[in-house]
VOKOL-392265 format. One record per residue (C-alpha): residue in three letters; x negated, y negated, z negated. Coordinates in Angstrom, 2 decimals. Layout:
<nodes>
  code        x        y        z
   Ala        X        Y        Z
...
</nodes>
This chain:
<nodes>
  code        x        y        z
   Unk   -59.57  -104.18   -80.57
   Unk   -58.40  -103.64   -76.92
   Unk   -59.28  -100.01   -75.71
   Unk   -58.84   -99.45   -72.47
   Unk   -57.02   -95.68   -70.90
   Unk   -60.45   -95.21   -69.79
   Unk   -62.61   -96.31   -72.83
   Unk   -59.90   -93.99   -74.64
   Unk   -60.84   -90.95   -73.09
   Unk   -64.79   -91.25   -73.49
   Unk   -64.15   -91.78   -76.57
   Unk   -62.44   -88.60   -77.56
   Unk   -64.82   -87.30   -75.22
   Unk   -67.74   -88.75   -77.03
   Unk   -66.33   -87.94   -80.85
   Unk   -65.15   -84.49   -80.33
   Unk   -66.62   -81.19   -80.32
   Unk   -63.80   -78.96   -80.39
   Unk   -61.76   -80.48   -77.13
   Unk   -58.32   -78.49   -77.92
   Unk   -56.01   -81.13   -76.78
   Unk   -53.50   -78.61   -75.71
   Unk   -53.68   -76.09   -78.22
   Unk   -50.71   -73.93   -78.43
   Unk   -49.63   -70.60   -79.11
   Unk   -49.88   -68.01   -76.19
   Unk   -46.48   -66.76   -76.58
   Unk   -46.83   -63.14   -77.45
   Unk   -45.30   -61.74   -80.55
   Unk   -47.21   -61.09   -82.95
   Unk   -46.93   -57.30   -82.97
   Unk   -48.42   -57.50   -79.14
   Unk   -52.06   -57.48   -78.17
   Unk   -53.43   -61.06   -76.88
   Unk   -54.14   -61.91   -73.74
   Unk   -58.31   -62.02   -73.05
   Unk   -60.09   -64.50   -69.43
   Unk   -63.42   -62.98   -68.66
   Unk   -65.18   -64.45   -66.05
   Unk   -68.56   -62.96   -64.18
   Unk   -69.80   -65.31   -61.65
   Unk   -72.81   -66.01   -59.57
   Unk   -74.57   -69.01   -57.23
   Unk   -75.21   -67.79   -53.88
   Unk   -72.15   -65.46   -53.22
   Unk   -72.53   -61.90   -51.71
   Unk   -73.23   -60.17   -48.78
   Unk   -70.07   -60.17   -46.62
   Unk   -71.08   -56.64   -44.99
   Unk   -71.51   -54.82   -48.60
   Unk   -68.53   -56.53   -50.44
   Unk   -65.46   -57.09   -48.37
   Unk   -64.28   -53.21   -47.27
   Unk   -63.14   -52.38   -43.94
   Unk   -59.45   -51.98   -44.68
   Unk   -56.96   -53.88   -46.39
   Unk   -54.49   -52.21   -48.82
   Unk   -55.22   -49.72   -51.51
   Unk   -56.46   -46.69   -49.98
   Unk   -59.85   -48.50   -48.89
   Unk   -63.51   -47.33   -48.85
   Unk   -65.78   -49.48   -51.29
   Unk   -68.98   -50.77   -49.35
   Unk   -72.32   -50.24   -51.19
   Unk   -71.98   -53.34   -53.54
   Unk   -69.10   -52.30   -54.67
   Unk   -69.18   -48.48   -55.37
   Unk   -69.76   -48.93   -58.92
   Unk   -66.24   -49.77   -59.35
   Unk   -64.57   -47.07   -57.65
   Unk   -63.41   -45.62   -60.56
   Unk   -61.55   -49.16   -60.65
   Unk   -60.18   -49.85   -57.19
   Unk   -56.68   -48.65   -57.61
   Unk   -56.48   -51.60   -60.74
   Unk   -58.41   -54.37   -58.62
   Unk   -57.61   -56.52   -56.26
   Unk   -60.12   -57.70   -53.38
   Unk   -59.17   -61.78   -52.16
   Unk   -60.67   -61.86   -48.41
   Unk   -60.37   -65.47   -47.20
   Unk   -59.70   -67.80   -49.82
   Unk   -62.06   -70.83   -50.63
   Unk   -62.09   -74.71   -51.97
   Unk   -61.81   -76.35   -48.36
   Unk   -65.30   -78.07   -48.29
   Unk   -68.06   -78.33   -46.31
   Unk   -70.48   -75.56   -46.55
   Unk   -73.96   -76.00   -48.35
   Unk   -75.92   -75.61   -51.36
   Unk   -74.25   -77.86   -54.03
   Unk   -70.65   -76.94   -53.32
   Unk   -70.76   -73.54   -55.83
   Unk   -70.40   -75.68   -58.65
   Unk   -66.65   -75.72   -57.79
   Unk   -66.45   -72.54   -58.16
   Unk   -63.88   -72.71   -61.17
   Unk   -62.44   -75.29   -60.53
   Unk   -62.42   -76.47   -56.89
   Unk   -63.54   -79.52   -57.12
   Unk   -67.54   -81.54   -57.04
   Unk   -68.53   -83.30   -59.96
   Unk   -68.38   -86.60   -57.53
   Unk   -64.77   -86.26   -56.97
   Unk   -63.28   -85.32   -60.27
   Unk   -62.04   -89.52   -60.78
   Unk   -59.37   -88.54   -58.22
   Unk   -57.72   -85.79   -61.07
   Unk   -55.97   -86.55   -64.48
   Unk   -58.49   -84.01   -65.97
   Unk   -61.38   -84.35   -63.95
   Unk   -63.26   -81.07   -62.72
   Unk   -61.71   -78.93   -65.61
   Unk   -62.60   -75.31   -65.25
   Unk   -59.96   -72.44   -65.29
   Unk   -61.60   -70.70   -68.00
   Unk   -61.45   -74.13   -70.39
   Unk   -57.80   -74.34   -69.27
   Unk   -56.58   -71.04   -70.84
   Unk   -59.63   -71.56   -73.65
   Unk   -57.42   -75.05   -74.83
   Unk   -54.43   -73.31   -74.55
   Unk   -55.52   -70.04   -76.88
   Unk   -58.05   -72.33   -78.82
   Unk   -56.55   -72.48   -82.37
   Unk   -56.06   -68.66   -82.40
   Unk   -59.57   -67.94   -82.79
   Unk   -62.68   -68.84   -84.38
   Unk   -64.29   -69.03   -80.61
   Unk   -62.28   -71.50   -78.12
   Unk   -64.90   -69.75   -75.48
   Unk   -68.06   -68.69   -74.81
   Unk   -70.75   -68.79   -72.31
   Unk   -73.63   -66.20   -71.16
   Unk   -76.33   -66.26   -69.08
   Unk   -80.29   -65.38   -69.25
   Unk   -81.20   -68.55   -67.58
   Unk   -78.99   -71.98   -66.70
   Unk   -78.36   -72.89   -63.55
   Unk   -75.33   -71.94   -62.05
   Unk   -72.80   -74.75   -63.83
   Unk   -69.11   -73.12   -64.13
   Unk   -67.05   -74.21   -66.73
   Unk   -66.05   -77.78   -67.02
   Unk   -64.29   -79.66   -69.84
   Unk   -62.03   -81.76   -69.03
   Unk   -64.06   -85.14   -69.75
   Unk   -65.84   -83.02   -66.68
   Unk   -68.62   -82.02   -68.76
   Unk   -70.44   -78.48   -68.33
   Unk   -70.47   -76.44   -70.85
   Unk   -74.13   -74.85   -71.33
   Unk   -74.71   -71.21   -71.45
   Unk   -76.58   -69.15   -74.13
   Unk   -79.15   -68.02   -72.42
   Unk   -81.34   -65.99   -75.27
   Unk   -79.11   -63.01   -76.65
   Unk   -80.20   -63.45   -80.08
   Unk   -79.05   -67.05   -80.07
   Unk   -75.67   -65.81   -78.34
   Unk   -75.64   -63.18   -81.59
   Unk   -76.33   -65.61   -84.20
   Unk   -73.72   -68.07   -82.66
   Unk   -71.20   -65.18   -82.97
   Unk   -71.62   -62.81   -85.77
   Unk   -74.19   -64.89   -88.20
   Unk   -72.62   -66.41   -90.99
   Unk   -73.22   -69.59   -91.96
   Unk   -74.97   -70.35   -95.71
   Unk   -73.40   -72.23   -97.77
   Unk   -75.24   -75.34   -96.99
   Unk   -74.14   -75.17   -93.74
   Unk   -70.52   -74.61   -94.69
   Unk   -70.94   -77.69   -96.70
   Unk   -71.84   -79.93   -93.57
   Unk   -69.56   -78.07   -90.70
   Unk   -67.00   -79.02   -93.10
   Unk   -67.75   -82.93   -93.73
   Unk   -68.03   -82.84   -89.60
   Unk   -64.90   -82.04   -89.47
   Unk   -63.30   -84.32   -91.72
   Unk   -64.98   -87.04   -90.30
   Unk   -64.11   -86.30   -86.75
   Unk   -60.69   -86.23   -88.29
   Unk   -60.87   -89.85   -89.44
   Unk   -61.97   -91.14   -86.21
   Unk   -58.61   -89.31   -84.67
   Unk   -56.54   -91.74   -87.54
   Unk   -58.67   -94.67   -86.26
   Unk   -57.97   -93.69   -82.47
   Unk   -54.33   -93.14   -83.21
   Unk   -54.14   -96.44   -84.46
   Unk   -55.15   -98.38   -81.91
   Unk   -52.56   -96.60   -79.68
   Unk   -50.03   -97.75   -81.76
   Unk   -50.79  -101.44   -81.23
   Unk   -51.72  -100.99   -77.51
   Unk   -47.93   -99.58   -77.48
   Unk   -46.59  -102.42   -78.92
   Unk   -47.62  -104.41   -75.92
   Unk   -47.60  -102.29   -73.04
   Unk   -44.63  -102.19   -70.57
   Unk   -42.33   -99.30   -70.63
   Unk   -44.31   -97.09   -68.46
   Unk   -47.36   -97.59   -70.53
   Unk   -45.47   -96.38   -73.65
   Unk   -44.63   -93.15   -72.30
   Unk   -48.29   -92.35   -71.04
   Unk   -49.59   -93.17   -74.64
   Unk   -46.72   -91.34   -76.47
   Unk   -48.42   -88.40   -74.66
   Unk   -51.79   -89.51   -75.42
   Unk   -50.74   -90.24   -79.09
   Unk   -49.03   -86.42   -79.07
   Unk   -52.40   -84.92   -78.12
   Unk   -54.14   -86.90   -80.96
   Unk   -51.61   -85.28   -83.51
   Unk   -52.12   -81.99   -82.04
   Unk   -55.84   -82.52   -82.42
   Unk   -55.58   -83.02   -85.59
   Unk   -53.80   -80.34   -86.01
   Unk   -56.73   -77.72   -84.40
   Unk   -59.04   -79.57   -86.84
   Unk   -57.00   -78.12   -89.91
   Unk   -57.49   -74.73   -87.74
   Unk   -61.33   -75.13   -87.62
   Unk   -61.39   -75.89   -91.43
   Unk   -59.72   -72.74   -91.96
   Unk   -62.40   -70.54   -90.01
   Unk   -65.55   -72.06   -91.94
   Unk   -65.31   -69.84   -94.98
   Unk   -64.21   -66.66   -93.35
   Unk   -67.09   -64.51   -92.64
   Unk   -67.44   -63.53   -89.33
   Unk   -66.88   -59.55   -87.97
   Unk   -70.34   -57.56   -88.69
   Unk   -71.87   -56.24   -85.32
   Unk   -74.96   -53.67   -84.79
   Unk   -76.84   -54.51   -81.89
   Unk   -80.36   -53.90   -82.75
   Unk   -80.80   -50.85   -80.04
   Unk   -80.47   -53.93   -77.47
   Unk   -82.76   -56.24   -78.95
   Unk   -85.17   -53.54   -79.63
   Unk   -84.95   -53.51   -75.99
   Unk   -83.95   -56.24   -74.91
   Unk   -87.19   -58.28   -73.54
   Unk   -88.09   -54.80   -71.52
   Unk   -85.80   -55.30   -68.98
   Unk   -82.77   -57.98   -67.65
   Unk   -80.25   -54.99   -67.64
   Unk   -80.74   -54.38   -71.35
   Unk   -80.32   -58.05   -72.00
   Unk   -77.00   -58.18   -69.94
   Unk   -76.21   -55.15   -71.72
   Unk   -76.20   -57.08   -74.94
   Unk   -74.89   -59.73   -73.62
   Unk   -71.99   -57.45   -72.27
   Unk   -71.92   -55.90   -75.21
   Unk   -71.65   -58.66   -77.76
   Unk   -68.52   -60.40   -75.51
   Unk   -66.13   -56.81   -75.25
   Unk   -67.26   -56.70   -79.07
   Unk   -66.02   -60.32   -79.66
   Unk   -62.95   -60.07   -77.73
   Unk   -62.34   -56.70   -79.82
   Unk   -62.04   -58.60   -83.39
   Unk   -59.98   -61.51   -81.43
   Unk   -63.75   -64.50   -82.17
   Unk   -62.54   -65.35   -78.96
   Unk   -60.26   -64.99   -75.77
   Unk   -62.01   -66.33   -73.24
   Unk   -65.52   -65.87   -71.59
   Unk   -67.73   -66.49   -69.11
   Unk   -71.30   -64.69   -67.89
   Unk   -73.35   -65.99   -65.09
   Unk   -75.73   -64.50   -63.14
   Unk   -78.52   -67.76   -62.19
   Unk   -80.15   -67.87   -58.80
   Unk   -83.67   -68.02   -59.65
   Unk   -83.32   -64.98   -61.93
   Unk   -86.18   -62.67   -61.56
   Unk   -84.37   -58.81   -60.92
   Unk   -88.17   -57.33   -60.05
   Unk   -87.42   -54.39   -62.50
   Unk   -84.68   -53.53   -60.58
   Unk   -85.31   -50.44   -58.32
   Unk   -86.33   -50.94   -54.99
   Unk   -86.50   -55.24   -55.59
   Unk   -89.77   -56.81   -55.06
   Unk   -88.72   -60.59   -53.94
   Unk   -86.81   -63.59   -55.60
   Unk   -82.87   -63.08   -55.80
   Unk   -82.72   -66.98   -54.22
   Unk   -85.58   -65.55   -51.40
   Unk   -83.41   -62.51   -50.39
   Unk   -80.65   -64.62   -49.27
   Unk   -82.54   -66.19   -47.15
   Unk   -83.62   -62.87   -45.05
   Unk   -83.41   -63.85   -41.70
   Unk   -81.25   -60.64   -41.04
   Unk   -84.16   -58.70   -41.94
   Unk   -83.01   -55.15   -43.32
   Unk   -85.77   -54.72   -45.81
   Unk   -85.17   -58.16   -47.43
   Unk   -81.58   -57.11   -46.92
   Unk   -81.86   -54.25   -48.68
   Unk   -83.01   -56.41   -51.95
   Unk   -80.48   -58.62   -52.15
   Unk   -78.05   -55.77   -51.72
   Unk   -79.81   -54.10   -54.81
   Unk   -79.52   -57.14   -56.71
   Unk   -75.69   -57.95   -56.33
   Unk   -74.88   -54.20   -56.97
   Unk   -76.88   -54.48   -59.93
   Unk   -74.60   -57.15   -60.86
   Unk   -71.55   -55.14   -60.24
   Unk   -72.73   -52.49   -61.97
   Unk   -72.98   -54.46   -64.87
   Unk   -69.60   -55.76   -64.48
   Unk   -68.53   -52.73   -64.04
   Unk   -69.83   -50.77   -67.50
   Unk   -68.33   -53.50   -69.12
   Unk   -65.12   -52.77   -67.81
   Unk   -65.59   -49.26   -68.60
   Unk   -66.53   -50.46   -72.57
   Unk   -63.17   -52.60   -72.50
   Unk   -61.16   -50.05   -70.91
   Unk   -62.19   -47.80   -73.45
   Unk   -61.10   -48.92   -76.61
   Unk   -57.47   -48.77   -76.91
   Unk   -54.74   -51.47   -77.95
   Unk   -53.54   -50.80   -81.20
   Unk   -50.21   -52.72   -80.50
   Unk   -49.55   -52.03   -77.47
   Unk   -49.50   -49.68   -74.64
   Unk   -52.81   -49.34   -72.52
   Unk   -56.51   -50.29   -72.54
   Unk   -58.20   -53.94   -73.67
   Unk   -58.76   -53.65   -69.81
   Unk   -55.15   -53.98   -69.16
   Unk   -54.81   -57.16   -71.30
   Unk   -57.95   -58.32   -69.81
   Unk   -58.20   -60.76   -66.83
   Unk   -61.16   -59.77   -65.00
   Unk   -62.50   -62.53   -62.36
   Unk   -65.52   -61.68   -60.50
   Unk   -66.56   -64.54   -57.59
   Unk   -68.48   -67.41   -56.20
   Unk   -68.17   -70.88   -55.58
   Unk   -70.66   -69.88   -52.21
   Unk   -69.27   -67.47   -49.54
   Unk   -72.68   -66.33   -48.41
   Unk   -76.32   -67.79   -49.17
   Unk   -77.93   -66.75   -46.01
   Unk   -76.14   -69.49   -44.28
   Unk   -74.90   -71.24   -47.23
   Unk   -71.54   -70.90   -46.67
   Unk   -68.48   -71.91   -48.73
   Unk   -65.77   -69.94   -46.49
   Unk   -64.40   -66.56   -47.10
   Unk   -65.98   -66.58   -51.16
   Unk   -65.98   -63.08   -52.90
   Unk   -63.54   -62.90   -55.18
   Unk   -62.52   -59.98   -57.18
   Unk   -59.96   -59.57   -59.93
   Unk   -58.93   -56.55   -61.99
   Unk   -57.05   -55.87   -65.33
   Unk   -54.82   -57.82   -66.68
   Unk   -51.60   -56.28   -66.31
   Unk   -51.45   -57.39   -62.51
   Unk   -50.17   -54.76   -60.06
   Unk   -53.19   -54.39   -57.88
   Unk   -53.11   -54.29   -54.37
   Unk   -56.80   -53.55   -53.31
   Unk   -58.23   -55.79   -50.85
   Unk   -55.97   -57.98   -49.56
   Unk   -56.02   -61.24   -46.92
   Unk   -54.95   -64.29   -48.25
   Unk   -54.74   -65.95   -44.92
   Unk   -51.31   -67.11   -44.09
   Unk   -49.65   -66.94   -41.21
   Unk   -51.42   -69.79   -39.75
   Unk   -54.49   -68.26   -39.96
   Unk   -55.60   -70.43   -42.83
   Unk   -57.38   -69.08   -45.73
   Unk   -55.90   -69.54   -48.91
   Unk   -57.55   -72.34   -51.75
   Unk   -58.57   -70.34   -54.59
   Unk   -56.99   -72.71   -56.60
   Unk   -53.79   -71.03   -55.62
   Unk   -54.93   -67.96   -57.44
   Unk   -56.15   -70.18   -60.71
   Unk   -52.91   -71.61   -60.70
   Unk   -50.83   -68.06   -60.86
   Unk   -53.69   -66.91   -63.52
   Unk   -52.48   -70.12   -65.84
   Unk   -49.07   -68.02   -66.02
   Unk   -50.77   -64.97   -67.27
   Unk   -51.43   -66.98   -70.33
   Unk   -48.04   -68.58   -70.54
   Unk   -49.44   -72.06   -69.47
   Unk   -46.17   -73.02   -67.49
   Unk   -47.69   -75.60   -65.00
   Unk   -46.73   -75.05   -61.20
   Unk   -50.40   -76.23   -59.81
   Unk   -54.27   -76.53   -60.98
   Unk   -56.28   -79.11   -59.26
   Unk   -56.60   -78.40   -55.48
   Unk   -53.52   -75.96   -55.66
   Unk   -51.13   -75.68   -52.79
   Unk   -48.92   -73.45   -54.49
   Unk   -49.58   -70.22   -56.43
   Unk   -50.79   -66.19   -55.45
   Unk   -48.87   -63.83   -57.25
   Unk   -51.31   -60.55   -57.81
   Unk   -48.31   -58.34   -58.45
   Unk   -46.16   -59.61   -54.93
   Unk   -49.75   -60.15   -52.93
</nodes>
């Protein structure tokens, strides 16, 4: 049968469930504490006035949205001026992770891939969890697979518990299993169609599908990884305080969502994660928030409506930043430091600003990590130009030992600890 590089691809893309192509080892010993990506994002960006401080450097006032964290702002870093270079308007946040629309991803070797997916293919076969995703409603689309598929979002925290601390019966053990082995049979198939498509390709073509043919084997090899996780019971995890709670208002249920990801990344289920806050959200329990979180950015500079949506995005923050406070918390037991400080912490936007739906300037915060901090800091360059934020995503890859000198709209890399 003649298969096609393109046919090739959707079908992998089509078979698979567990897309691990590049599943290796992080590179830390294995007396050291592992690496952890969490990412907190929302839609429609934040108020410029209430996010970006006055100064640059370390010794810098937090404005309102941000005061939450200023128990933080000697370990974060503030990224004035960076964005994906595109025209602003409501569409364009999807890039958010990744730089790049949906429309465009033919033009990349792996499509619209996300950031967090990146480092989740890399850490994959260490964990039970490649990655997760949070949110109490869909909407805001940030992770992308690298068939450029989004990745859906819990969005009901007892679903997000059962998916992570639930063990399976043993009917269900029974079926995940023969899943598996027959996903690994259509890999054999797969594989050996490459090897007659190699026999008749040109030089050039060879090479290409010995690298195609290397990231079947290594496929195969994260299915014998998956097999290995089905019978081990997942960590146990108390949350019933939250759920008790949890329909009363959204901050208990990002509580438990919060909650339920530092536990997670405690007991190593997983190393990477993402939470989203959605744009048509309802925050009305929220003190001193009466209107839509989508309506307040569109306030017409009115300081009442202001006022909301400056309630709402601290709200976020301030749920950000009690998680931080949970990771930082609990204490390495291999190493030196906090989970915090073996945490990368990315808090942003694909949107600059919603009131005028722009994609310049986005809010972008990072903290943990390891990273020496520098506060807020402009990313402009001497030109004037703001920086892509793919330059950041492409110095975060190194964090994780993923030695690869770009990611998708790169220009070159930001290096938190020399910014």
């Amino acid at each position: 049968m003649k298969l096609d590089r393109r046919s090739f691809l959707k079908g992998i893309g089509g078979a698979l469930a567990l897309p691990m192509l590049e599943s290796f080892a992080v590179g830390n010993a294995a007396s050291q504490s592992p690496t952890r990506f969490l990412v907190v994002g929302n839609p429609l960006g934040m108020h410029p006035e209430h996010f970006f401080p006055t100064e640059f450097g370390k010794d810098i006032t937090l404005p309102k949205t941000l005061q939450s964290l200023d128990w933080l702002k000697r370990r974060m870093s503030i990224l004035s001026r960076t964005d994906h270079r595109m025209v602003s308007g409501h569409g364009r946040e999807v890039s958010f992770l990744n730089g790049i629309l949906p429309q465009n991803s033919g033009a990349f070797p792996e499509k619209n891939i996300s950031i967090d997916q990146i480092v989740a293919r890399h850490t994959g076969n260490q964990v039970r969890f490649p990655s997760i995703h949070a949110a109490l409603e869909r909407g805001i689309r940030m992770s992308w697979n690298a068939n450029g598929v989004e990745l859906k979002p819990y969005t009901d925290p007892q679903k997000l518990f059962d998916h992570l601390f639930l063990n399976l019966t043993a009917k269900e053990r029974k079926v995940r299993r023969e899943l598996i082995e027959r996903n690994g049979s259509i890999l054999d198939a797969v594989g050996g169609q490459l090897s007659g498509l190699k026999r008749n390709g040109s030089a050039a073509d060879r090479d290409r599908l010995d690298q195609y043919e290397t990231s079947v084997r290594e496929l195969e090899g994260a299915f014998s990884d998956r097999k290995n996780w089905i019978d081990r019971d997942k960590p146990t995890y108390d949350i019933s305080d939250h759920f008790n709670a949890y329909e009363v208002t959204v901050e208990n249920r990002y509580n438990a969502i919060f909650d339920m990801v530092a536990y997670a990344f405690q007991t190593d289920l997983t190393r990477v994660a993402t939470i989203a806050f959605p744009n048509q959200l309802s925050y009305t329990d929220v003190d001193g928030v009466t209107r839509g979180y989508h309506a307040c950015t569109h306030n017409g500079k009115k300081p009442e409506v202001i006022a909301e949506l400056v309630a709402i995005e601290s709200f976020q923050i301030a749920q950000l930043s009690r998680c931080l406070q949970k990771l930082d918390s609990i204490k390495e037991p291999n190493a030196e430091g906090s989970m915090l400080d073996n945490t990368v912490v990315l808090f942003g936007s694909g949107m600059g600003y919603g009131g005028t739906h722009s994609n310049r300037n986005l809010p972008i915060l990072v903290a943990g990590g390891g990273f020496k901090h520098h506060g807020h800091i402009d990313t402009r360059n001497n030109a004037g130009n703001n920086m892509p934020l793919c330059n950041l995503y492409a110095s975060i890859q190194h964090r994780f030992g993923i030695e690869r000198d770009s990611f998708n709209t790169s220009t070159g890399t930001f290096d938190l600890n020399h910014a």
